[in-house]
C-alpha positions in Angstrom: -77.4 -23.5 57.3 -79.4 -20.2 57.3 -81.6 -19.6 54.2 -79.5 -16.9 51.7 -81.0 -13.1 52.4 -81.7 -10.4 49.7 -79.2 -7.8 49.1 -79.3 -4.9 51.8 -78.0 -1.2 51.1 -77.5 1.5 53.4 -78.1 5.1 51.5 -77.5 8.8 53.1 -79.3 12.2 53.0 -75.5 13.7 53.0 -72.3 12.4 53.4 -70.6 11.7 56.7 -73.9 10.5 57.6 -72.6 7.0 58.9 -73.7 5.1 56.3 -69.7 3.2 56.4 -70.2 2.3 60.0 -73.4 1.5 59.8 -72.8 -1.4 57.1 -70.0 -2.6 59.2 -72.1 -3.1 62.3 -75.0 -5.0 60.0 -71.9 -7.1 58.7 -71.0 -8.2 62.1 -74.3 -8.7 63.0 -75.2 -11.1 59.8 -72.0 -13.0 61.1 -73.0 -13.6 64.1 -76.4 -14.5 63.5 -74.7 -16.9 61.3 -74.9 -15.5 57.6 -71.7 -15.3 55.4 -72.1 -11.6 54.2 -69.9 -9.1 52.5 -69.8 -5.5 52.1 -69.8 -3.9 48.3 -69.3 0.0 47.4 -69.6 0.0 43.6 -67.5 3.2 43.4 -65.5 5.0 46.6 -63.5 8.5 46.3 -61.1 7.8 48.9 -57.2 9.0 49.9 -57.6 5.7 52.1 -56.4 2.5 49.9 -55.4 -1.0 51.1 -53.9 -3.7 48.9 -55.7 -7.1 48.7 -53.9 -10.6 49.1 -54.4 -10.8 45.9 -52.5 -7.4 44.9 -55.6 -5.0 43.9 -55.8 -2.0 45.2 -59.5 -1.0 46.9 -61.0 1.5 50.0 -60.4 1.5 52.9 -63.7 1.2 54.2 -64.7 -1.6 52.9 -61.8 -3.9 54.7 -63.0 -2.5 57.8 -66.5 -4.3 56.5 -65.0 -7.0 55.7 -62.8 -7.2 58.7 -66.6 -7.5 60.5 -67.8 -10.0 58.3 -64.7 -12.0 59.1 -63.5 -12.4 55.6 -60.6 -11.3 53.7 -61.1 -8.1 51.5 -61.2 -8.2 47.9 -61.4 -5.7 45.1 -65.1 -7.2 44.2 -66.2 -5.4 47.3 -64.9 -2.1 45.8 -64.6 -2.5 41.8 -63.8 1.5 41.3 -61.6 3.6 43.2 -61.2 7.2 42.9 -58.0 9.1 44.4 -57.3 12.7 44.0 -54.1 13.6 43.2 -55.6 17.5 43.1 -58.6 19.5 43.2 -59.2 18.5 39.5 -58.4 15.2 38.6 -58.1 11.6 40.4 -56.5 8.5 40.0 -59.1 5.9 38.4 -58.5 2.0 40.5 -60.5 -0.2 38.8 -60.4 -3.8 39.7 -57.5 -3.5 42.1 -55.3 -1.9 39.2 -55.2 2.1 38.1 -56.3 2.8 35.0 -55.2 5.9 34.2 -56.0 10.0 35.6 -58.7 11.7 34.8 -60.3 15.3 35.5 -63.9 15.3 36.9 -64.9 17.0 34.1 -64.4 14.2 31.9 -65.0 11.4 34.4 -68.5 12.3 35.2 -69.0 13.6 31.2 -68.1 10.4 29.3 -71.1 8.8 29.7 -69.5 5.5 27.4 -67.0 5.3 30.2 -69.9 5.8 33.1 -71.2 2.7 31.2 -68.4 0.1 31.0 -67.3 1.0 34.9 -71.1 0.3 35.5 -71.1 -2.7 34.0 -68.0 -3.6 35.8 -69.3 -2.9 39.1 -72.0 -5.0 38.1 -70.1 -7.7 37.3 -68.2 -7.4 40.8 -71.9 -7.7 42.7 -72.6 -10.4 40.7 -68.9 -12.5 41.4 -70.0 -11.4 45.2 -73.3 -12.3 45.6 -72.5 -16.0 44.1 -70.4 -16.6 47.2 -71.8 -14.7 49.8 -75.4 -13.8 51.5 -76.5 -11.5 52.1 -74.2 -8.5 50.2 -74.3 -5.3 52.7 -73.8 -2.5 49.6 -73.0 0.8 50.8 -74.0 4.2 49.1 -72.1 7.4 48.7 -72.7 11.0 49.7 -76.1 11.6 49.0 -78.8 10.1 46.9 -80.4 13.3 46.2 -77.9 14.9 43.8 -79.9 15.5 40.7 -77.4 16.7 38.9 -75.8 13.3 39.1 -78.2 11.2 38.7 -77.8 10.0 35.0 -74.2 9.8 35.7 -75.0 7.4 39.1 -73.4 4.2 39.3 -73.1 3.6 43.4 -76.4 5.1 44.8 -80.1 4.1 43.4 -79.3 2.8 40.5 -76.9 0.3 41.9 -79.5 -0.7 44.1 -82.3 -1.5 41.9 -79.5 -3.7 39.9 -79.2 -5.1 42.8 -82.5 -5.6 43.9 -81.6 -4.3 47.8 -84.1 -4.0 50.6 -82.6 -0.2 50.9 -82.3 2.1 53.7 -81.4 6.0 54.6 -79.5 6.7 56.5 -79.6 10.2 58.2 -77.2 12.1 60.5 -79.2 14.1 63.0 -76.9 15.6 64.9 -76.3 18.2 61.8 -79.8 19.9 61.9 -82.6 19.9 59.7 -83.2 16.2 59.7 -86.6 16.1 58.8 -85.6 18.3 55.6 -83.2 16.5 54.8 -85.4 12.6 55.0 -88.2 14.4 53.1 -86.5 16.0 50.9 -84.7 13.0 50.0 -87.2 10.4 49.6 -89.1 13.0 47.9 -87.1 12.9 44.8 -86.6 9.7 44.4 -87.9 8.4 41.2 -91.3 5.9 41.4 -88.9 2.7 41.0 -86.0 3.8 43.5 -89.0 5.0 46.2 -90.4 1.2 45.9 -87.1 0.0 47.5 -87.2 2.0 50.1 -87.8 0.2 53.1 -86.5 2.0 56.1 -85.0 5.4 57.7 -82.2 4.6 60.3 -81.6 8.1 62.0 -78.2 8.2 63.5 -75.9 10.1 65.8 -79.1 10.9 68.3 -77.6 12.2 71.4 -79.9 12.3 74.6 -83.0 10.0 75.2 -84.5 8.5 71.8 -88.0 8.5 73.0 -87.9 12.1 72.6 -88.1 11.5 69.5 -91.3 9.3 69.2 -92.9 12.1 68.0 -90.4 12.7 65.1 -90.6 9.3 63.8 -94.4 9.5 63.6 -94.1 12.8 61.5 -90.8 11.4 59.1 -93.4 8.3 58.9 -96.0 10.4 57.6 -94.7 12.7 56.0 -92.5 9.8 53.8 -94.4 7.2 54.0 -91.5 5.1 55.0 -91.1 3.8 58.9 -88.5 5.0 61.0 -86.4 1.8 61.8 -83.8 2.6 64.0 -82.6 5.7 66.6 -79.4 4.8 66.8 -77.1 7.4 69.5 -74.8 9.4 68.6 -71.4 7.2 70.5 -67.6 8.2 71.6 -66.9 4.8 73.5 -67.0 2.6 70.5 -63.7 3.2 68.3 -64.3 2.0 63.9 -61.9 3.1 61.6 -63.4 6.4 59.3 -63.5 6.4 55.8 -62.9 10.1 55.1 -60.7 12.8 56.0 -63.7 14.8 57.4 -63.2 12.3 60.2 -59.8 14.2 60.6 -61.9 17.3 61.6 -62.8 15.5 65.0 -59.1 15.0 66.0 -58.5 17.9 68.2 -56.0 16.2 70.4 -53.0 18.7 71.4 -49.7 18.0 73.7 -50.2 16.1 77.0 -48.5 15.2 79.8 -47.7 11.7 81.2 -48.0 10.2 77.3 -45.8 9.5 74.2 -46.8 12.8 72.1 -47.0 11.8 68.7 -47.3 14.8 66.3 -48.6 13.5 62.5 -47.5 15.9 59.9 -51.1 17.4 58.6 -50.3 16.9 54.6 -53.0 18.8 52.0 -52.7 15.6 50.0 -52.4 13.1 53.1 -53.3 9.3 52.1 -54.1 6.7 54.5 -54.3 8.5 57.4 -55.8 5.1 58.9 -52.1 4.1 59.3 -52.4 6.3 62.3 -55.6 5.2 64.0 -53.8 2.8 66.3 -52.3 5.5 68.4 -55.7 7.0 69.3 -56.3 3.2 70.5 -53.3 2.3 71.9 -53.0 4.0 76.2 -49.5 5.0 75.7 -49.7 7.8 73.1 -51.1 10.7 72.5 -51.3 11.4 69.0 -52.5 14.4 67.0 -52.1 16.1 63.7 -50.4 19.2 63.1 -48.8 21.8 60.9 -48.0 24.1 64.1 -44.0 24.5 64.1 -44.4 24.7 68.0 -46.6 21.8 68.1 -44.1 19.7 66.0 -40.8 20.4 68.1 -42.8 19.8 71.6 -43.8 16.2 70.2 -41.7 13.2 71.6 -42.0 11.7 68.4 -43.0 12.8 64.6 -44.6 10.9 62.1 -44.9 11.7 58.3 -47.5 10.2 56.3 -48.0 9.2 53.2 -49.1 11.6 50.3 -51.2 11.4 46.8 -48.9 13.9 45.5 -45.6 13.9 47.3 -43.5 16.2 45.1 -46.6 19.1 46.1 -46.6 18.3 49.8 -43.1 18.2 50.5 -42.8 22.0 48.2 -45.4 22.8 50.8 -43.4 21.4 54.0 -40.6 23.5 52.4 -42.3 26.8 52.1 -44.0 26.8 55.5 -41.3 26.0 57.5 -42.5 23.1 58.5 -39.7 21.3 57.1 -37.2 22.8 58.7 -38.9 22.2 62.3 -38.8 18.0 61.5 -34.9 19.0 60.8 -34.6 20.4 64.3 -36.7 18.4 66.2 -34.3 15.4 64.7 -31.2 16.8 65.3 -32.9 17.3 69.7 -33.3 13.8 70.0 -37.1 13.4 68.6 -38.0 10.2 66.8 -38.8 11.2 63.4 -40.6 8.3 61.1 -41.6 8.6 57.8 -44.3 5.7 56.1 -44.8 5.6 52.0 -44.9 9.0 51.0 -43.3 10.3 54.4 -40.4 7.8 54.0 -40.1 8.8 50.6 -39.8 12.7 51.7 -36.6 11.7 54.4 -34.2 11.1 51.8 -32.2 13.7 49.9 -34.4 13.7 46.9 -37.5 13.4 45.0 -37.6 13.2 40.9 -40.5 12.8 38.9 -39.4 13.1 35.5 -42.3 11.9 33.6 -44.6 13.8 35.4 -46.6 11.2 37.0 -48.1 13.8 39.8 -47.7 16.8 38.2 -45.6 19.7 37.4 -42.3 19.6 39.6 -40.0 17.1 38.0 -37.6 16.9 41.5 -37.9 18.7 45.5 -35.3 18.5 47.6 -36.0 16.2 50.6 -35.4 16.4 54.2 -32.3 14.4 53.7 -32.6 12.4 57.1 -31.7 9.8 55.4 -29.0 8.1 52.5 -31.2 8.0 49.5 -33.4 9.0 46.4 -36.5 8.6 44.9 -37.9 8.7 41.5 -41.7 8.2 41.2 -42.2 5.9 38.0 -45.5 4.6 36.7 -45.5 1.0 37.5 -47.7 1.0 41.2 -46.5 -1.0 43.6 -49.7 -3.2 45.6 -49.1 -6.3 47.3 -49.3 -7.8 51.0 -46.2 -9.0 52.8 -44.9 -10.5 56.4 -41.7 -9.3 57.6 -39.8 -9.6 60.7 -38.8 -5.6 61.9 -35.8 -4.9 62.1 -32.6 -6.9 61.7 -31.7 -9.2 64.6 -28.6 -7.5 65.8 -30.4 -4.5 66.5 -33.3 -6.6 68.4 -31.4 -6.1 72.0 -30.7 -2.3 71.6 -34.1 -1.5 70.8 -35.8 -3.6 72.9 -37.7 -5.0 70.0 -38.2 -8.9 69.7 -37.3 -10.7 66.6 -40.2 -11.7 64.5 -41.7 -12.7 60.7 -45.4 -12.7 62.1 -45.7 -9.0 61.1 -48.2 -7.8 58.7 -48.2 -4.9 56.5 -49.2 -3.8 52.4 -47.3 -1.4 50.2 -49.0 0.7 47.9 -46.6 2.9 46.1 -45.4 4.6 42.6 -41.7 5.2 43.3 -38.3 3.3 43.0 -35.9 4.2 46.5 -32.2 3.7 46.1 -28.8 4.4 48.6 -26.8 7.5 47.9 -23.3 6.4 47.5 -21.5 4.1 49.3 -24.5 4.5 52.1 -24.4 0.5 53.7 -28.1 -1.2 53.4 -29.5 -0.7 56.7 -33.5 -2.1 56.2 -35.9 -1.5 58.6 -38.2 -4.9 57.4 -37.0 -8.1 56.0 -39.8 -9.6 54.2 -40.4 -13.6 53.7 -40.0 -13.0 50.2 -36.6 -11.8 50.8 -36.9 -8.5 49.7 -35.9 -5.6 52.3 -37.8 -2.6 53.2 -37.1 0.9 54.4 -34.0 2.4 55.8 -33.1 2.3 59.7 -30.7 5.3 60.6 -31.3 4.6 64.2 -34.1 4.1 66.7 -34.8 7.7 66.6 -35.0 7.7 62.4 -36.3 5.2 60.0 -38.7 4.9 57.6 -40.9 2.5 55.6 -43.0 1.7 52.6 -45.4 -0.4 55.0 -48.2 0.8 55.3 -50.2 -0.6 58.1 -47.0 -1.3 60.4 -47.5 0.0 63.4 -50.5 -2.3 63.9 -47.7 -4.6 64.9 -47.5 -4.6 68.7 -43.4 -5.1 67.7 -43.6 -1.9 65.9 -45.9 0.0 68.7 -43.4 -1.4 71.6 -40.2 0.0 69.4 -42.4 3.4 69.0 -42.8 3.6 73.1 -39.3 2.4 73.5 -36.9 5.2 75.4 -39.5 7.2 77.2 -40.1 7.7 80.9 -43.4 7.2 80.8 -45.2 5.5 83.0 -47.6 3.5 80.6 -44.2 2.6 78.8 -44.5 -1.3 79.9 -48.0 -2.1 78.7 -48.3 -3.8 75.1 -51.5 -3.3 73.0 -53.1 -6.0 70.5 -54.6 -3.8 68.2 -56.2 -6.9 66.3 -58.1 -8.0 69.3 -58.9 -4.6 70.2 -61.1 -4.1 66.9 -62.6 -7.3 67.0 -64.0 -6.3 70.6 -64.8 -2.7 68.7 -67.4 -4.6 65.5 -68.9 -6.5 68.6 -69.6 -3.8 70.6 -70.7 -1.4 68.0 -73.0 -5.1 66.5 -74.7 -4.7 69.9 -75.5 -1.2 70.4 -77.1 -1.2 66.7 -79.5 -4.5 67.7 -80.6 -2.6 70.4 -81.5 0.3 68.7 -83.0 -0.8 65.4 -86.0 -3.3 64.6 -83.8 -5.7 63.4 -87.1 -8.6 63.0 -88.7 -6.4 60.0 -85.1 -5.7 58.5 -84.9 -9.2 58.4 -88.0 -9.4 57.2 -87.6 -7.5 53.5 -84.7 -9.8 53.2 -86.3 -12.9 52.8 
């Protein structure tokens, strides 16, 4: 049995520096050096949720951690969750369940409050690091933000609470590295400088001894070493953490693939429901509020939304929903998940007000129902076979309960009328999900569905496409993604002396 290993925390000079994928390849690599470690983000401001077995609600990015360390995510690796709901104000998750909305005004200026979620996150380390070794904490944005500082409770200060052998992380692919390390380091207070132990520059495209030189002057210049070139990569596919990542996503129409056109929503939440059909050979899938680029797509997805009422209004007024409308009644497969589903139905209430100011939107009305957004949030895990079994043979699907998905949802969806139950999932639980119009219409609540290779084979069903026939096992696929990415970062980084200020 290894010896258990200080705390390790991965800082950045800005954020989108890397810092997220960076922790997950230190997670695999603990694993397989055999270590039992687990990631922890004391606070994460993220559109991108997942629901725990337990029910809790937590980031994204730390499931893909913990999905490297091999472990099942928990809301102790992410105690406090921020989602907007509008350029003002954001959901507060703490401990898996929200707490209420609040503006950032009064967020970041009730300092009592910045004290008791402290002390929570604290208290979440602390559960963590009693069952775990080493704990991979990440930090978020920048560290430098003086204007935040007092009002900190993921970045420095978490880190001397924590005691972690901490490293910077620096993107240098942006420009003005060497600014941006110094400048850093440089206002770190006395206490936070001492537990800095490395600088880990990252994205590096081109050969890394040209920049011996630039680790000698960031050395003495900081007084810190440089640990780690790591190059900038394409090859190796990890799930983002942000919607920046969105940015990168240029993809357009293309022949010879399954087009899949993903409604761009200004609100969008988990957009990682997506990321399997950048993975999978069969599709090519990109995001879009072009009309044209909509009604050229084989298929259309709509995804889930922070503020549904909003982004559907939106839809409306651009036109855009109109185009879904037409492409559906050509023949295109429209699918809506969460939010999306909840926007194919004939109608969206929200008479308490629970996103905002439009107490109802009329939907796209693809399909035989309503919805009324109520405050009670909906998190929990479930395994479901897809789709009814008399509908297996027509849509070439194959009758299963070994599919996985999580629902995370404020909204109650009933039938119109005398509109039969038609469910897209039956869960083990019993409960149904979604509605199935036909194999070119349904929707769902789960999010997380198409990582079903069930769900992915329906999707490619009905096309005359030559990479039709070939399945994809997305689970096995990111497994062979953490080990790749664990190897490229040994090679590039001097893992004995990171070791080393962990013992």
């Amino acid at each position: 049995m290894n010896k258990r290993l200080k705390p390790i925390m991965f800082v950045g000079t800005c954020s989108d520096a890397g810092k997220s994928v960076i922790n997950a390849a230190f997670c695999r690599i603990f694993k397989q050096d055999g270590y039992h470690p687990a990631p922890f983000k004391a606070q994460n401001m993220s559109l991108n949720s997942y629901s725990t077995p337990e029910g809790g609600e937590m980031g994204r990015a730390q499931v893909v951690q913990a999905e490297a360390c091999g472990i099942a995510p928990h809301t102790d690796m992410n105690p406090v969750l921020l989602k907007p709901t509008n350029d003002k104000s954001s959901q507060v998750v703490l401990n898996g369940r929200p707490v209420g909305n609040m503006s950032a005004r009064d967020y970041f200026g009730m300092q009592n409050r910045k004290e008791e979620l402290f002390k929570e996150a604290v208290e979440a380390f602390r559960r963590l690091e009693s069952r775990y070794s080493p704990i991979v904490l990440e930090g978020a944005g920048s560290i430098s933000e003086l204007n935040l500082r007092e009002r900190d409770i993921t970045n420095m200060r978490m880190a001397g609470q924590a005691g972690a052998a901490t490293f910077l992380v620096a993107d240098i692919d942006r420009g003005g590295v060497f600014g941006s390390v110094y400048g850093t380091i440089a206002l770190l207070k006395p206490e936070e400088r001492a537990l800095m132990k490395g600088i880990i520059i990252n994205k590096f495209r081109g050969d890394a001894s040209l920049f011996d030189d630039g680790r000698k002057i960031l050395e003495d210049l900081t007084g810190v070493p440089v640990v780690g070139v790591v190059p900038w990569f394409r090859d190796i596919k990890i799930e983002e953490e942000d919607s920046v990542a969105l940015d990168m996503k240029h993809n357009t129409y293309r022949d010879g693939k399954i087009n899949v056109a993903i409604i761009l929503l200004k609100r969008m939440s988990n957009f990682t429901d997506f990321d399997v059909l950048d993975m999978d050979p069969r599709f090519n899938a990109y995001y879009t509020n072009n009309i044209d680029e909509i009604e050229k797509a084989d298929i259309i997805l709509i995804p889930g939304s922070k503020n549904t009422l909003s982004d559907l209004q939106s839809l409306r007024a651009g036109g855009i929903a109109e185009a879904i409308i037409r492409a559906h009644k050509n023949g295109k497969k429209v699918i809506g998940i969460c939010g999306g589903y909840q926007m194919m139905g004939a109608r969206l209430e929200d008479p308490d007000a629970i996103e905002g100011n439009l107490p109802a939107v009329p939907g796209l009305g693809l399909l035989p129902q309503c919805t009324i957004i109520e405050p009670e949030k909906v998190t929990r895990q479930s395994t479901f076979a897809f789709l009814p079994a008399q509908r297996v043979v027509e849509t070439h699907g194959r009758a299963s309960r070994h599919c996985h998905g999580y629902e995370i949802h404020m909204g109650r969806t009933t039938l119109l009328g005398d509109a039969p139950e038609s469910p897209v999932a039956i869960l083990d639980d019993g409960r149904t999900d979604g509605y199935y119009l036909d194999n070119t219409c349904w929707g769902s609540y789960m999010h997380g569905i198409l990582d079903n290779p069930e769900v992915l084979d329906n999707l490619a069903a009905g096309f005359d496409k030559e990479t039709e026939s070939a399945s994809f096992d997305y689970a096995a696929f990111k497994e062979e993604q953490y080990d790749k990415l664990a190897a490229l970062v040994r090679e590039h980084v001097d893992l004995d002396y990171i070791y080393r200020q962990l013992l």
